[in-house]
N, C-alpha and C positions, 0 to 999 in steps of 0.2 A: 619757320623759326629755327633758327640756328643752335647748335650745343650749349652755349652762355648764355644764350636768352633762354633756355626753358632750364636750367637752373638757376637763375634767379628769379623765376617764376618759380621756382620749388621753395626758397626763402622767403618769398610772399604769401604762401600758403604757410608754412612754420610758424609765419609772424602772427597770422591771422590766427592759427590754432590757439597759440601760447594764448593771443588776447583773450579768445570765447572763452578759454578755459576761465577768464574772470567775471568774461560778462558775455554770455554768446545771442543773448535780447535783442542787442545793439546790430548783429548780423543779419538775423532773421526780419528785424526791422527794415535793415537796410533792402533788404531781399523784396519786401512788401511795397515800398517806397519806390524802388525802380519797377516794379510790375505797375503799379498805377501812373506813375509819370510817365510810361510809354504806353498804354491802353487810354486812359482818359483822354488825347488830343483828339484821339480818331474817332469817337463816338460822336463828337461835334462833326467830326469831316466828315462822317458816311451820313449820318442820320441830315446834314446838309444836300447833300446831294440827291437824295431820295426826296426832298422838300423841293428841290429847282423842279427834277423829273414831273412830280406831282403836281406843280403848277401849270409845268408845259403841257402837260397830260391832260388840265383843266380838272383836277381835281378838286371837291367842295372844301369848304372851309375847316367842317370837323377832322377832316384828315390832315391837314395841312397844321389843324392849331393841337391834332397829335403828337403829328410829329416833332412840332417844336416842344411840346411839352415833356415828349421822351428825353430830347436830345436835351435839355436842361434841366430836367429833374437828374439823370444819370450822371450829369456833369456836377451837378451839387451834393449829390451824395460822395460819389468820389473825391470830391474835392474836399468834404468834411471828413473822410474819412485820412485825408493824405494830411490836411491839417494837424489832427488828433496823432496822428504818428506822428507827425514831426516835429510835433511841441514833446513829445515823447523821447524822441529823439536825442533835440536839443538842451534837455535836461541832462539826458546824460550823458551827453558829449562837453557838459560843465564840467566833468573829471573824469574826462579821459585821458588827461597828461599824466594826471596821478595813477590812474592804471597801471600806465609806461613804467612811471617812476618805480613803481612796486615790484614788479618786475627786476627794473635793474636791480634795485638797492637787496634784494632779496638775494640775485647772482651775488654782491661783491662781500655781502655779509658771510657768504658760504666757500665762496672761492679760494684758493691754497693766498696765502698773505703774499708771496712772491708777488705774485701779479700787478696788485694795489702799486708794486713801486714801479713797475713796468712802463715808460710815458706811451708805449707803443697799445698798449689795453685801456689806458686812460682815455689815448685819441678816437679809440673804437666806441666805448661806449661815450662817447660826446658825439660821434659821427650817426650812432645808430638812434640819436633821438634830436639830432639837429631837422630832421626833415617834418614840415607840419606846424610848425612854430606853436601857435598855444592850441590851437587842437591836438597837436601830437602826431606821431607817424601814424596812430591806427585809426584816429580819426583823416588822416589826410588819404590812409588806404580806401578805408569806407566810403569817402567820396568818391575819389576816382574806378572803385568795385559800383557804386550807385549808378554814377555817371555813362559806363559803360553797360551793363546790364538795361538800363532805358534805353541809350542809344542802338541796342542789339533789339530789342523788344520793340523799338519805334521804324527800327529797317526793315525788322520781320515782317511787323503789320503792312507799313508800305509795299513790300511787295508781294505780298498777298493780297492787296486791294488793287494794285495795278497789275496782276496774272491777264485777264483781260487786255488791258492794254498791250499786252508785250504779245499773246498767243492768237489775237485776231488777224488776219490778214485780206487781203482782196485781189481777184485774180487779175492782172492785166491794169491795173490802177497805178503802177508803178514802183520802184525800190521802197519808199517811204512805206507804204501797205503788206510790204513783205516779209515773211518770217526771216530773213537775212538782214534786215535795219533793224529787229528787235537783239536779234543777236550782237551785230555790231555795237548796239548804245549798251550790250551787259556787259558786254566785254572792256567796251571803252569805262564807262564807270569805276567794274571793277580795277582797270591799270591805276587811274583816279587815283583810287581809295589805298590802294599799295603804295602810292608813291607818297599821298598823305603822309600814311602812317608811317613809311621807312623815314621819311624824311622828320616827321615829327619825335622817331626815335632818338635820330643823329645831333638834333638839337637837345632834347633832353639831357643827352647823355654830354656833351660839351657843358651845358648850365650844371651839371655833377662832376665834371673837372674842377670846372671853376670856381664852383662851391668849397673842393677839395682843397686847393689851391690855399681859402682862407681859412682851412682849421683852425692854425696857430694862432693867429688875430684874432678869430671869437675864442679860444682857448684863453687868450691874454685880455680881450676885453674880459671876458668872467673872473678872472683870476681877479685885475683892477676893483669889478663890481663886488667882490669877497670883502678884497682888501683894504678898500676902501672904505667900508662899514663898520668895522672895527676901530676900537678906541687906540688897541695894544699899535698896530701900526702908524697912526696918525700920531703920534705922541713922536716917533724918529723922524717922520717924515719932516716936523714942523723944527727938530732940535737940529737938524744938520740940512733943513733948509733944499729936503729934497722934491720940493713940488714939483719946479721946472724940470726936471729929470723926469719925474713920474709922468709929468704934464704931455711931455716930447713924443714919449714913448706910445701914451696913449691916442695924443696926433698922428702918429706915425700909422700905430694900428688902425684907426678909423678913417684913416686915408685911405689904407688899401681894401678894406670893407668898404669903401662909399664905390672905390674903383672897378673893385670887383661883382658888386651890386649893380655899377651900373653897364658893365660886359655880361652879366646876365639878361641883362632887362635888354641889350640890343641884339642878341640870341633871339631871346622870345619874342620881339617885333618882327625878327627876321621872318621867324612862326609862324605870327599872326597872317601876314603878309600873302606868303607861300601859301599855308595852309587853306586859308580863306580863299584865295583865288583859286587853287584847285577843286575846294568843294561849289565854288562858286560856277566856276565854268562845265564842272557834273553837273550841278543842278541845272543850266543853260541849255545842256544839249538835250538832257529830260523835259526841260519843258519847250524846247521847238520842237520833238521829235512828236511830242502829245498836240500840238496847235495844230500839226501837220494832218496827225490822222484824226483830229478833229473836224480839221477845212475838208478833209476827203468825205465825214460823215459816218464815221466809223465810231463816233463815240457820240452820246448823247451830250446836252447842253450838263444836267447833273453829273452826268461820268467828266466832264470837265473840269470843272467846281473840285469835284472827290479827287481827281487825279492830280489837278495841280494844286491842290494842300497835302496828300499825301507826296506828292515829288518835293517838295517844302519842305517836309517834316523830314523826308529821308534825307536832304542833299544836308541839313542842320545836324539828324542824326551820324550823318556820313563824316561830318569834320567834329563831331566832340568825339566818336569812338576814337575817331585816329590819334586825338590828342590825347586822350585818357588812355587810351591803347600804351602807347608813348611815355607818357609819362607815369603810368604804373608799372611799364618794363623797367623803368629807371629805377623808380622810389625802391624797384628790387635787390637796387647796390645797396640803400641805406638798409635794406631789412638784411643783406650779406653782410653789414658793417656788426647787426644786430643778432643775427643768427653765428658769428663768428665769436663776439661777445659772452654769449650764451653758452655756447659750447665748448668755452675754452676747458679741456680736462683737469681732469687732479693729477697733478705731476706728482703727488707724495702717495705714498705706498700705503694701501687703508688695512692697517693693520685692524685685528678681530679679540686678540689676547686681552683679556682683562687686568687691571692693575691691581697685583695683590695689595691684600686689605691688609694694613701692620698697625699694630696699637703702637707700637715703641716708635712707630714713624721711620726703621732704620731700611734705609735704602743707601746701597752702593752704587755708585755712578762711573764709569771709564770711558775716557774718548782712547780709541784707539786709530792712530794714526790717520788723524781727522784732518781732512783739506776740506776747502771750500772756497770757491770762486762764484760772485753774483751773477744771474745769469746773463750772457752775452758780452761778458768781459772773459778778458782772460789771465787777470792778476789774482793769484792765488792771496785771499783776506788774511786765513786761517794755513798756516803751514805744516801738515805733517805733526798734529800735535797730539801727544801722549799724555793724559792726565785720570788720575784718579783721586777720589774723594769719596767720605759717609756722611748720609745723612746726619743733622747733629751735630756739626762743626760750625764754626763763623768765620769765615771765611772772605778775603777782601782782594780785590782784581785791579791793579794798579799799571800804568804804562800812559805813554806818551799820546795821543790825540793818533788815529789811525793805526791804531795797534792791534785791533783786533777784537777790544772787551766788549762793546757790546754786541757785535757779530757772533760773538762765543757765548751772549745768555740766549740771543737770537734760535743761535744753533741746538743749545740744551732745551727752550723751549720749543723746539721743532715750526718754528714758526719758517724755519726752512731746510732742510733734506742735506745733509751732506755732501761735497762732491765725489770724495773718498774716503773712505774707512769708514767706523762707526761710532754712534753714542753707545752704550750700553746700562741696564738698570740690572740691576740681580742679575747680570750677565748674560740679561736678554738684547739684543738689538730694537732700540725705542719705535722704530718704524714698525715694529709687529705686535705695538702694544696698541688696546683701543684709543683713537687720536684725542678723544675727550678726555676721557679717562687718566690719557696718561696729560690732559694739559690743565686737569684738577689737581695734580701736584702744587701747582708752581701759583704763588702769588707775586707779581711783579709790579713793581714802581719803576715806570719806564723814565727816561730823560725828557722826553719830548710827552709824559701823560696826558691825557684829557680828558675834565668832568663835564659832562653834556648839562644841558638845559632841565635836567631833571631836578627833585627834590633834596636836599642834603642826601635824606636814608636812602632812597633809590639808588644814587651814585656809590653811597658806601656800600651796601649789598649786592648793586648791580640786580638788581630785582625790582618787583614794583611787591615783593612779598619780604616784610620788612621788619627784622628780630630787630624790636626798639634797644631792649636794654641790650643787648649786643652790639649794638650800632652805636650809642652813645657812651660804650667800655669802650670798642676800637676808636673813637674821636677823642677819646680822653685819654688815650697811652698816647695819640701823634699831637698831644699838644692841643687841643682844640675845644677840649668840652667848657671852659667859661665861655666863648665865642659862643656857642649854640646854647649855651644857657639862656643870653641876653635877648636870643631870638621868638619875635612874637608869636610864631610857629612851630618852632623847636626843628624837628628831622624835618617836617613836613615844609618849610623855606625853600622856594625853587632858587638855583643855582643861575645869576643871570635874570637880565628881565625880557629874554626872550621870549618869553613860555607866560609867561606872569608878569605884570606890574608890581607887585608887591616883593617881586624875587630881588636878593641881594647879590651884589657884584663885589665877590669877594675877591681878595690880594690873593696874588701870586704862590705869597708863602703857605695864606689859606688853603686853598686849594691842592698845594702841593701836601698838606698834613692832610685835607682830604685823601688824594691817593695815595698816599702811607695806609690811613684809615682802612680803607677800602683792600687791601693786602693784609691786613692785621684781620679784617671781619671774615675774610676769607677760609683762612683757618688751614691752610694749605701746607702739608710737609716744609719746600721750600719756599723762602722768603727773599724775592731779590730784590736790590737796589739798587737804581743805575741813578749815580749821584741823586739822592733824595731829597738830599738838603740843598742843592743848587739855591731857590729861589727863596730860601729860611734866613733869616738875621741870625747872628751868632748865638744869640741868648736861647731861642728858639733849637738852632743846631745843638746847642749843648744839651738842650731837652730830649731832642729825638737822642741823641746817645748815650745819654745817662740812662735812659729808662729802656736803651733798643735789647739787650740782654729779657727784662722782664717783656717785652713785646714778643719775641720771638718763642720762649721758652726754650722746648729743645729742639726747634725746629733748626735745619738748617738755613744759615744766614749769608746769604754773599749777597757782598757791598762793591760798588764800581764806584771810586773816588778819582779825585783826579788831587784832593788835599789830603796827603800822608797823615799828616796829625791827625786824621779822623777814622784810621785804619789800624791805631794801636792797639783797638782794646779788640780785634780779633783774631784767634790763633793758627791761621792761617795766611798768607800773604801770596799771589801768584804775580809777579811780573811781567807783562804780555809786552814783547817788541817783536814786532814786524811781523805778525802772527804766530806767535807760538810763546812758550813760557821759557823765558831764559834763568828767571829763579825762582826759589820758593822758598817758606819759611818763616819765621816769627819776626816781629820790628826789629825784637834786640838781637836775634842773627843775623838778618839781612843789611841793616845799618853798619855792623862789624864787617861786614864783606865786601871786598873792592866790586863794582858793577854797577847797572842802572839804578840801583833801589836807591844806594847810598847818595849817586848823585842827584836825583830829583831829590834826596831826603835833603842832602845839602843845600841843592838851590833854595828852597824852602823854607830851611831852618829858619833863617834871618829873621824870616815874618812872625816866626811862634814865641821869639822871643816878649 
């Protein structure tokens, strides 16, 4: 075995650990399972053969209805015991996808956020659970670990029963009698069984090209099967008439899946073909090589019987090892797809420092000559940017679409690492503050927010541990508590009828005064908003601002608008173009001043009137 093949044999064991560590039953099962399915054939083949010997021998009857009585009681117990495991088994092979699942979703819940936008981490973990389909990779490992362990267990026994046959020989009776024809059929078998398995590697590993080949198309069917199931899409689909479009595309993709499915399937015919005939023509020459030294009289009529079911059971054992050989080398790219997934590091700095405790809430903040470029581009978002501010302020982040503002709350919320210079808090560097710690500061209402399938209160406290009258104060500052008054359930309403039939499918705006809520219950020094009121009707917007002063208290408030008039009532104003802040300042200085403010404030104007 070559340097690549026994590292990916070391990703095969990885995979295998990580699973035990959830269920390692299912292992030892497995373990039990191929020891009896390679032991129970041959107790019928020996305890046969010694029944032929016995009669030839003219043995009585009670011997003879012994022996069959061994060889079928032995055969029944084993068999009920292999049952019993494997209804064992296949109970819990009912969820072992969700195993997988738990796994991944546990990496991407803890992994640096960077990553999440990465398409290139995305494709890894869709690659590392594509193999196995609804059994999963570690049930499709377990087979092919069962498969081979019997197949090793079923070769063993065969040729330990046929020792005899290969070690006897006769003097002067010719090559066929001679210890040099025993050699020559080990040798030839063994070439056999190499060329098997090399050969059933090569195939393998071409059907995981090919596979590769279709990422993108199963990446783009899932995406359809997402998209599709949703109301919020189907609603544009039908207004601008984009079926055909969608229609084409998913033609397109299921073209090259049906293409590619079927250059797989003539791969593995190739397999069949090859493979079969190689174990087929081993098994041939093992069983002229035993007729031979049977016709010479070297083997009893029972040692025949024994020898050609155990030459059977080896030439069958001989072509599943090779394929299972083969194709668990392979399945070891998808568990490298899955161990590379796994072990992607923490690119941010784990900082230790605790976040001081302050009743007044006063923290200073300084970017000092802050760049930053996403990774694997090379256009700098953020340029060179120099800013300071105190906790305690209201503060509002204005510019042009690609300017940089929400990549700047991104960057204060460390939800990604700077490329140059620093953030700083009390004049500490935020990378050496504890990451949680310092990300219980910040309550944000992002642009793109999402309330999950959960209960109202869950989603507003983000807990399943749920301060009611705190939860029903922050839904009533964002506009909301008549709406959950009317509710038959109150907090306790699941969000959505995913989860519940009973669950309400609340508007847009709802939702969005939801995570307002949910920033308000938080209780968090700072309070950010990246356009909050997007999805709000005016009436509603004029709500959240009227009352956002008593919402926040003295926390500090930055607001991401892209509508000026809804930036007045705070005293601070940052103007971000082309990553960096070209002004700053109040409405009524910044309006007075020739530059970008004045002109979006102009464009604008027209509409406030």
């Amino acid at each position: 075995m070559n340097k690549s093949e026994r590292i990916e044999w070391k990703y095969v064991v990885r995979f295998l650990k990580d699973f035990s560590k959830q269920n390692k039953d299912m292992l030892v099962n497995s373990v039990l399972l191929s020891i009896l399915g390679g032991v129970r054939p041959f107790i019928s083949i020996v305890l046969m053969g010694f029944l032929l010997d016995a009669v030839y021998a003219g043995a009585g009857i009670e011997e003879l209805l012994k022996y069959a009585l061994i060889a079928l009681g032995a055969n029944m117990v084993l068999r009920l015991i292999e049952a019993r495991l494997r209804e064992w088994y296949n109970q819990k092979n009912e969820y072992i996808k969700e195993i997988e699942a738990e796994l991944l979703n546990c990496k991407s819940l803890s992994m640096d956020y960077e990553y999440l936008e990465e398409p290139r981490v995305q494709e890894l973990r869709y690659k590392s659970q594509a193999e196995g389909n609804y059994i999963g990779m570690s049930g499709w490992l377990l087979y092919r670990f069962e498969q081979i362990m019997t197949s090793v267990i079923s070769i063993v026994l065969a040729l330990v029963i046929m020792i005899p046959l290969f070690i006897s020989s006769k003097q002067g009776d010719g090559f066929i009698c001679s210890w040099a024809s025993s050699v020559l059929l080990f040798v030839l078998v063994c070439v056999f069984v190499g060329i098997n398995y090399k050969y059933n590697d090569v195939i393998a590993r071409r059907s995981k090209e090919e596979h590769d080949k279709l990422t993108k198309d199963y990446n783009r069917r899932n995406y359809y099967l997402d998209k599709l199931a949703g109301i919020e899409s189907q609603k544009d689909l039908r207004i601008y008439a984009q079926q055909e479009l969608v229609e084409k595309d998913i033609e397109i993709s299921n073209e090259n899946l049906i293409q590619g499915k079927k250059r797989q399937a003539a791969i593995y015919t190739k397999r069949e073909w090859v493979g079969q005939g190689l174990s087929d023509l081993s098994g041939l020459m093992v069983y002229l090589f035993t007729g031979l030294r049977a016709y010479a009289g070297m083997i009893t009529i029972g040692g025949v019987v024994t020898y050609a079911s155990s030459i059977l059971r080896f030439s069958m054992a001989v072509a599943q090892c090779a394929v299972a050989m083969a194709n668990l080398n392979t399945v070891g790219l998808y568990c490298k797809d899955y161990v590379e997934y796994m072990d992607l590091s923490k690119r941010k700095y784990e900082g230790t420092i605790p976040m001081e405790k302050r009743r007044d809430n006063k923290f200073s903040v300084e970017f000092e000559h802050v760049s930053f470029r996403y990774p694997g581009t090379e256009q700098d978002i953020i340029k060179d940017l120099n800013l300071k501010f105190t906790i305690g302020e209201k503060m509002a982040i204005v510019g042009k679409n690609g300017s940089g503002k929400t990549t700047f709350i991104k960057l204060l919320c460390r939800l990604y690492d700077v490329t140059e210079g620093c953030i700083k808090v009390n004049g500490i560097d935020i990378r050496k503050f504890d990451y949680q710690e310092y990300c219980n500061l910040f309550a944000v209402v992002f642009q793109d927010f999402r309330m999950f399938s959960f209960p109202v209160g869950e989603n507003v406290a983000a807990s399943d541990k749920v301060d009611e009258e705190r939860a029903i104060d922050a839904l009533t500052k964002a506009g909301l508590g008549e709406r959950i008054a009317t509710l038959p359930n109150g907090l306790n309403t699941y969000v959505g009828k995913e989860f519940a039939e009973e669950g309400v499918a609340f508007s847009g705006g709802e939702k969005q005064k939801m995570a307002i809520a949910r920033a308000i219950y938080k209780n968090a020094p700072f309070v950010i908003m990246d356009e909050p009121t997007a999805a709000l009707d005016p009436v509603s917007e004029c709500e959240v601002f009227a009352g956002f002063d008593k919402m926040v208290g003295n926390k500090t408030a930055i607001y991401i608008s892209h509508r000026l008039a809804s930036c007045r009532f705070c005293e601070d104003i940052l103007v971000f173009d082309k990553g960096t802040v070209v002004q700053r300042g109040s409405h009524e200085e910044l309006v007075q001043q020739e530059g970008l403010y004045s002109d979006l404030w102009n464009a604008q104007a027209v509409y406030y009137a």
